[in-house]
C-alpha positions in Angstrom: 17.3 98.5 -27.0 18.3 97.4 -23.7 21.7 95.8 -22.4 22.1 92.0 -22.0 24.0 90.2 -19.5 26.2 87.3 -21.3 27.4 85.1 -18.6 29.7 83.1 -20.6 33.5 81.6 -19.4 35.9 79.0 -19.5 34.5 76.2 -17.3 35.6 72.8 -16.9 31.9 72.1 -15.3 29.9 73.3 -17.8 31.3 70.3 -20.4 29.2 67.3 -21.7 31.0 64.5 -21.0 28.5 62.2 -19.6 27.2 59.1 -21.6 23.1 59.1 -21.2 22.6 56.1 -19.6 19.0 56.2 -19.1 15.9 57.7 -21.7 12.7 59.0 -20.0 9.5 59.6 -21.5 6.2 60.3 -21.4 3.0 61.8 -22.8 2.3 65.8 -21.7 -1.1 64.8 -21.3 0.0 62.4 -18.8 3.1 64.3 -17.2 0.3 67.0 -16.1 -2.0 65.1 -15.1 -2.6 65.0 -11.2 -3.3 61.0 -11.5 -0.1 59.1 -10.1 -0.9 56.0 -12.2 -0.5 57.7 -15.9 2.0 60.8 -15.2 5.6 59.1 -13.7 8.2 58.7 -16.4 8.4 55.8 -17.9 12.0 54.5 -19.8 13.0 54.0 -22.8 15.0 50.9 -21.9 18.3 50.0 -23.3 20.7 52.9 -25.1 23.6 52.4 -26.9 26.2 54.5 -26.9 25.5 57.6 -29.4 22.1 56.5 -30.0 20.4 59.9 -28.5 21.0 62.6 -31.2 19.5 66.7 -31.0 21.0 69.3 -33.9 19.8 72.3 -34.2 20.9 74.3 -37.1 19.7 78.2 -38.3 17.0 79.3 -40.2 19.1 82.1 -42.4 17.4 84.7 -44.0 19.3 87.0 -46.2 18.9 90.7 -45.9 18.4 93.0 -49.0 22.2 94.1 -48.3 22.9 90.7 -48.4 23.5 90.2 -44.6 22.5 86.7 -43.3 20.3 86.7 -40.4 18.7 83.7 -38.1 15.4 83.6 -37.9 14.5 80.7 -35.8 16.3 77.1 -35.3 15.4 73.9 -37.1 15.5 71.5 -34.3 15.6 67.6 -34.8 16.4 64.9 -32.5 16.4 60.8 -32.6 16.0 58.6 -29.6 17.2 54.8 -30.3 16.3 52.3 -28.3 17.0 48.6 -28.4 13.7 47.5 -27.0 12.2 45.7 -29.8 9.4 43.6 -27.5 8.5 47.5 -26.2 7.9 48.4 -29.5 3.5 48.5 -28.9 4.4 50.5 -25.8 6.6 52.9 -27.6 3.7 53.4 -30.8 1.5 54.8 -27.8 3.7 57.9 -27.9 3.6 58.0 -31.7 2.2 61.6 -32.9 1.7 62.9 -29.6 2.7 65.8 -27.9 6.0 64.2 -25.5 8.4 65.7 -23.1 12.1 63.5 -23.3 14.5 64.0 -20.1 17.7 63.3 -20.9 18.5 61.3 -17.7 22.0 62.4 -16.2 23.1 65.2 -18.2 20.2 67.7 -17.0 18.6 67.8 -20.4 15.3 68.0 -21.5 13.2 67.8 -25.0 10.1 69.2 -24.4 6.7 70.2 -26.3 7.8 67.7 -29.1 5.8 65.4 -31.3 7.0 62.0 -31.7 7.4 60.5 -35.0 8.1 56.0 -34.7 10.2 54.0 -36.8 11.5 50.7 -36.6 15.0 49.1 -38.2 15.3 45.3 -37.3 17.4 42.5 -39.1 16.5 39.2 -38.2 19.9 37.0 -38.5 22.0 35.7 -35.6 23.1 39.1 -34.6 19.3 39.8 -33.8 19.5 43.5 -34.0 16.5 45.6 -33.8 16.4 49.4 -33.1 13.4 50.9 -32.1 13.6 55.0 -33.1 11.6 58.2 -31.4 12.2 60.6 -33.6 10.9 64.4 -34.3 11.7 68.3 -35.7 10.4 71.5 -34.7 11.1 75.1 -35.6 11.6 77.2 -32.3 12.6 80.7 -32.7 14.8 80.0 -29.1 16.2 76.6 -28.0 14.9 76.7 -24.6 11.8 76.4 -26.0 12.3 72.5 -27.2 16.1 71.6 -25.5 15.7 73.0 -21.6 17.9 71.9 -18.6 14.4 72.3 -15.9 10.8 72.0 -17.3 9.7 73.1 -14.2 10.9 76.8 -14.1 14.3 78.0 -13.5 17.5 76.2 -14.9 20.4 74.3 -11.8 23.6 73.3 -12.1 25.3 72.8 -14.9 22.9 75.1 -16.9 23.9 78.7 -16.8 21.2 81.4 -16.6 21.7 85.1 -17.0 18.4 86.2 -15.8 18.8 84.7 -12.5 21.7 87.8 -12.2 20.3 90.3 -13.7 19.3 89.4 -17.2 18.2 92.4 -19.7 19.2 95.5 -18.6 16.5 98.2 -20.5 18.2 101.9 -20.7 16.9 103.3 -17.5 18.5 100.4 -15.8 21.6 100.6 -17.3 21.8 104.1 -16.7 21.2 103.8 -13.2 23.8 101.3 -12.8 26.3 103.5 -14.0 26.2 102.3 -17.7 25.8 104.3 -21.0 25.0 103.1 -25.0 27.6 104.3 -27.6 
């Protein structure tokens, strides 16, 4: 068993307080790709307010001594767009494999399959939502809700292992540190 650095404090800077104010998506086939015409982001046009959702909640097991553990994290999101004309674009990511960036509050959902549905009401209101939705089971967030695709997490993302990370028990020793 080896030590783990928990970088965790009160922050004012590490808050979500930003309103998503613009959806980006695309295919991972295409967001590979070398080929400038298929892999730039495309958007997923008009939000409303509250319209991007992501909960994760535990997958519990209980123990023989009757001690709850989690296992892994049951992950689903919803995307709602007010696009309705986009809607023939939007089934072209329907059951693939997508990457979502969360466009101004460093946040993306990545690896996902993406699941279509439509809710319009045709009266005067003319309201029409267009949703991208999924679930996944990850045994670690990171691996669908990340703050850098790319490799290593930026501002406002904390990350331990940039400062050291897990210790193992030479390590720690070495730096002066003991188990009970």
């Amino acid at each position: 068993m080896g030590l783990e650095l928990i970088n965790l404090s009160k922050s004012t800077d590490k808050l979500l307080n930003a309103v998503i104010q613009n959806v980006l998506i695309q295919t991972n086939d295409n967001l590979y790709s070398a080929n400038p015409t298929y892999n730039d982001w495309k958007n997923a046009g008009y939000i409303e307010d509250a319209a991007v959702k992501v909960t994760a909640k535990p997958n519990i097991i209980e123990l023989i001594d009757g001690t709850s553990i989690s296992k892994a994290f049951d992950i689903s999101w919803e995307v709602t767009s007010l696009q309705y004309y986009s809607l023939y674009e939007f089934e072209k990511f329907n059951n693939k494999l997508c990457t979502i960036n969360l466009s101004g509050v460093s946040t993306y959902l990545k690896n996902i399959i993406v699941n279509l549905s439509l809710d319009a009401t045709f009266n005067k209101k003319g309201e029409a939502k267009v949703k991208l939705s999924g679930t996944k089971r990850v045994t670690r967030l990171r691996d669908l809700i990340d703050g850098n695709i790319w490799g290593a997490l930026t501002s406002p993302w904390v990350d331990s292992a940039s400062i050291g990370g897990i210790l193992n028990s030479s390590a720690a020793e070495g730096a002066g540190l003991s188990y009970l």
